[in-house]
ZAFI-45309 format. One record per residue (C-alpha): x, y, z. Coordinates in steps of 0.25 Angstrom, whole numbers, padded with zeros to 4 digits, always signed. Layout:
BEGIN
XYZ ...
END
This chain:
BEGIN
-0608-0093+0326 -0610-0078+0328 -0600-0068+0322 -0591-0059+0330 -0596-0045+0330 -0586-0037+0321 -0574-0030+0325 -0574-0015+0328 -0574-0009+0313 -0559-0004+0311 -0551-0004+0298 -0538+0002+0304 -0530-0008+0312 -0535-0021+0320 -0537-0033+0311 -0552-0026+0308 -0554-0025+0293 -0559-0014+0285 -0557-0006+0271 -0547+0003+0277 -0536+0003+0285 -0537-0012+0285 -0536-0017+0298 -0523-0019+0307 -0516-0023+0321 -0523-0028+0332 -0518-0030+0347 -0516-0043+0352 -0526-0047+0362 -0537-0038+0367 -0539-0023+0370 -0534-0021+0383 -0530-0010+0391 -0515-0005+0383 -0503-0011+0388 -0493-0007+0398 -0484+0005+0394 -0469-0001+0390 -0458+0008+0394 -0449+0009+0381 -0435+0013+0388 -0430+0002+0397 -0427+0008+0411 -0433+0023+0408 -0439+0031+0418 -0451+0036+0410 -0456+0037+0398 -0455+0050+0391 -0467+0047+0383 -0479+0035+0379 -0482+0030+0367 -0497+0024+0365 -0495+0014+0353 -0504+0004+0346 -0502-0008+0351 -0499-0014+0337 -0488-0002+0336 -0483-0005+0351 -0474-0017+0349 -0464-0010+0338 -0467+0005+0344 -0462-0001+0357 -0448-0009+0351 -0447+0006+0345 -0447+0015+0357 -0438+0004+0365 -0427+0002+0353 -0428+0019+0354 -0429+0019+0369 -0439+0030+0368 -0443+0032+0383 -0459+0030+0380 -0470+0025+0387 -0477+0013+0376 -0493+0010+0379 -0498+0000+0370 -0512+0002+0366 -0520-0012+0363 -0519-0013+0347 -0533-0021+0347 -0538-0007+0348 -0536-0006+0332 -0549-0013+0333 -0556-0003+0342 -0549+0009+0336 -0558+0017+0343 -0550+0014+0358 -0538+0018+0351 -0539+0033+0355 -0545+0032+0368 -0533+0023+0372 -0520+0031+0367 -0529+0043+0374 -0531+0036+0387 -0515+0033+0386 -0510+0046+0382 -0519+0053+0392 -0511+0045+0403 -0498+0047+0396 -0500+0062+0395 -0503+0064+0409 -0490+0056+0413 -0482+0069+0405 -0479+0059+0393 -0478+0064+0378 -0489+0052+0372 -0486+0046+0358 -0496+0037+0351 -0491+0027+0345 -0502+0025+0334 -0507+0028+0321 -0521+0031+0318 -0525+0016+0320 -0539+0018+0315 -0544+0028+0326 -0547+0039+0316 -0542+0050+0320 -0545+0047+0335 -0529+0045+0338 -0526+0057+0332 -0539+0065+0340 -0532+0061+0352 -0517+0065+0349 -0521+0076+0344 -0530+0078+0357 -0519+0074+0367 -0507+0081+0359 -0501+0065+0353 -0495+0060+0341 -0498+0047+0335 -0491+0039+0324 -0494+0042+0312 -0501+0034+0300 -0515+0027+0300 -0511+0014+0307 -0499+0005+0309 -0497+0002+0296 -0493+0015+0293 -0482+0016+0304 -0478+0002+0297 -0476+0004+0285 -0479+0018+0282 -0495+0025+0277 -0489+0027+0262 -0485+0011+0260 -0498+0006+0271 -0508+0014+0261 -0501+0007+0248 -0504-0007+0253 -0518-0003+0255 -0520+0004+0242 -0512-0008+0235 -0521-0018+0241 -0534-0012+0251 -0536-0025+0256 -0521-0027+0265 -0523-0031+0277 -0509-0026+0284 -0501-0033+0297 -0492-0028+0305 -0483-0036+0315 -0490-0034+0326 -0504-0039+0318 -0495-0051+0311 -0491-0056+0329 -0507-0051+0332 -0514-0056+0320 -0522-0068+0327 -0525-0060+0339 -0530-0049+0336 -0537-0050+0323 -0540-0064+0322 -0546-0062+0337 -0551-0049+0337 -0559-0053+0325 -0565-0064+0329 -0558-0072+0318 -0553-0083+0326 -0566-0087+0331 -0574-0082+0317 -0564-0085+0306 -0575-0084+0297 -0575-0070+0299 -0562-0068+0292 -0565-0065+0278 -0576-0054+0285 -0562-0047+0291 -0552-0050+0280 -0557-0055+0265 -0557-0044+0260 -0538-0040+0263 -0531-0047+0251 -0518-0045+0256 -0508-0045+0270 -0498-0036+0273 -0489-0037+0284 -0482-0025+0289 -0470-0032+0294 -0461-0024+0305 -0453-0035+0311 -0454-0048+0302 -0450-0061+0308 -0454-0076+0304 -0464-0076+0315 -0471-0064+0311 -0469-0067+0297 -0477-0080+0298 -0489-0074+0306 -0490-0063+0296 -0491-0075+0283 -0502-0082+0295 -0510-0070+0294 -0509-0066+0279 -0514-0082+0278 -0526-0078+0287 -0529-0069+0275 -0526-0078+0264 -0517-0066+0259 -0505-0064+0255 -0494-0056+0266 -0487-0046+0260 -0475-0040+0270 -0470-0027+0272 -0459-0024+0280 -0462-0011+0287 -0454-0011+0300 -0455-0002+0311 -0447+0009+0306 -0458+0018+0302 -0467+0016+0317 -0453+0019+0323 -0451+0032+0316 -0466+0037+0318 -0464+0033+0331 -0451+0042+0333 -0458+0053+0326 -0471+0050+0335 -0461+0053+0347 -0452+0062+0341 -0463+0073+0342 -0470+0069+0354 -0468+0081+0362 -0470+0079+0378 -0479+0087+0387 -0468+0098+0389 -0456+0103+0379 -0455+0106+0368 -0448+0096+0361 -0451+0080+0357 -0450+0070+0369 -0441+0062+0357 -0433+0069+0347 -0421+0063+0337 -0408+0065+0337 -0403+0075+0327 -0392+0062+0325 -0397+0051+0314 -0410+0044+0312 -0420+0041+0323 -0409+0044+0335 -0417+0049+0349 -0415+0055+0360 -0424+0060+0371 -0424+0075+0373 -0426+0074+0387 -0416+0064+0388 -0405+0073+0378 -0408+0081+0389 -0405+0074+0401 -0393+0068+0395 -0398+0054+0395 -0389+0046+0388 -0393+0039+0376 -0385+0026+0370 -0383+0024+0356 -0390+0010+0350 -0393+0006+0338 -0407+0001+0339 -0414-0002+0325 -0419+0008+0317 -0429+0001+0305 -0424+0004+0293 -0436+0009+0281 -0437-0006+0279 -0440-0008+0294 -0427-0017+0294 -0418-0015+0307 -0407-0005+0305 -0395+0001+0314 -0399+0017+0315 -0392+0021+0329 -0402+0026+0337 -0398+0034+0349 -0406+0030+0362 -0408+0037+0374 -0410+0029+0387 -0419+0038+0398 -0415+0035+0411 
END
């Protein structure tokens, strides 16, 4: 039986092993063109800005931005392109570049996410930000505590919700493995432990994640990140994203307690803004009550 040719050679995310970063999310399915933009207000007339994300960041960025209600314009890019880092770049560029010339302030919604600089030659190039941190493990659970489990034990092989739900999909197939099982300890012998970087536990989830570990033969170890760090990069991230024209922030907080926003244009338009109290995470990424302000652009 002849063996697949091997993946594209990338240690930073995508279910492709290597020495360092090990490897991480996939997309589910294949590398198509990115999805349709989602409007993040309900009933807004326009965005006041678009965020390019990773599609493994997309799903918890986007219950972010509508729990917010920040008026921006989401574009998911395929996460598979982990395994063709390479496209990365080229593809946030293509999207900004369109984004641009609508007038719209452009956000990139990933980290480095094993391009190597190339994200950051073409921020830098267009005048973007980009999250922070080397990859999504380090708007999970922060560069400090990711870089301990690598020095504790280098052979971690790290999930993330979205690779826990993807798992099958998008390293069992995109590897071949399904069809070459045999192939597995040319991908994987050499990790001696999982760790899941849990955001949102549940019993579903939680038994896919002990499924995978089992793939491995390898003991799971959970740690319970949350989303409150993605969320407070990702207000940083907009915080300073400065539009074409003006001199201040697109989105700036309220002088008034913790993580409170309002819209400078809208502040000055005198839209009015209703007071909810959406979930703030709290450091141990449990649901909390912080009042957050929300203003509704008409």
């Amino acid at each position: 039986m002849p063996r697949p040719a091997p993946p594209p050679s990338h240690a930073a995310e995508g279910g492709v092993p290597g020495p360092a970063p090990p490897p991480s999310h996939a997309a589910e399915g294949g590398v198509p063109g990115p999805a349709p933009p989602a409007s993040a207000v309900a009933g807004s007339a326009a965005p006041r800005a678009v965020v390019i994300a990773c599609g493994a960041l997309s799903g918890p960025i986007r219950d972010v931005v509508k729990r917010r209600y920040w008026p921006v314009e989401l574009h998911s890019l395929p996460a598979l392109l982990h395994n063709r880092p390479a496209q990365i770049a080229p593809e946030v560029e293509r999207l900004a570049a369109a984004a641009l010339d609508r007038g719209l302030p452009v956000a990139v919604g990933y980290a480095d996410c094993g391009t190597y600089g190339a994200l950051d030659e073409v921020c830098g190039r267009l005048g973007l930000r980009r999250l922070p941190g080397l990859h999504c493990y380090d708007l999970l659970a922060g560069p400090s505590r990711v870089a301990e489990l690598f020095e504790a034990e280098p052979g971690t092989y790290v999930l993330t919700d979205f690779l826990v739900r993807s798992f099958r999909r998008s390293v069992l197939t995109e590897l071949g493995l399904d069809r070459y099982p045999e192939l597995w300890p040319d991908y994987f012998g050499h990790y001696r432990r999982v760790v899941w970087l849990a955001q949102h536990r549940d019993p579903a989830l939680e038994a896919e994640a002990a499924a995978v570990a089992a793939m491995f033969g390898l003991p799971l170890t959970v740690i319970d990140t949350g989303t409150a760090r993605l969320e407070r990069e990702l207000e940083n991230l907009l915080t300073t994203t400065q539009p074409d024209h003006g001199d201040s922030a697109l989105f700036t907080r309220d002088v008034r307690p913790a993580g409170r926003f309002v819209q400078n244009r809208a502040r000055q338009r005198g839209d009015k803004c209703s007071s909810t109290v959406p979930a703030e995470p709290d450091e141990a990424g449990r649901d909390g009550t912080e009042e957050v302000q929300r203003c509704a652009v008409d």
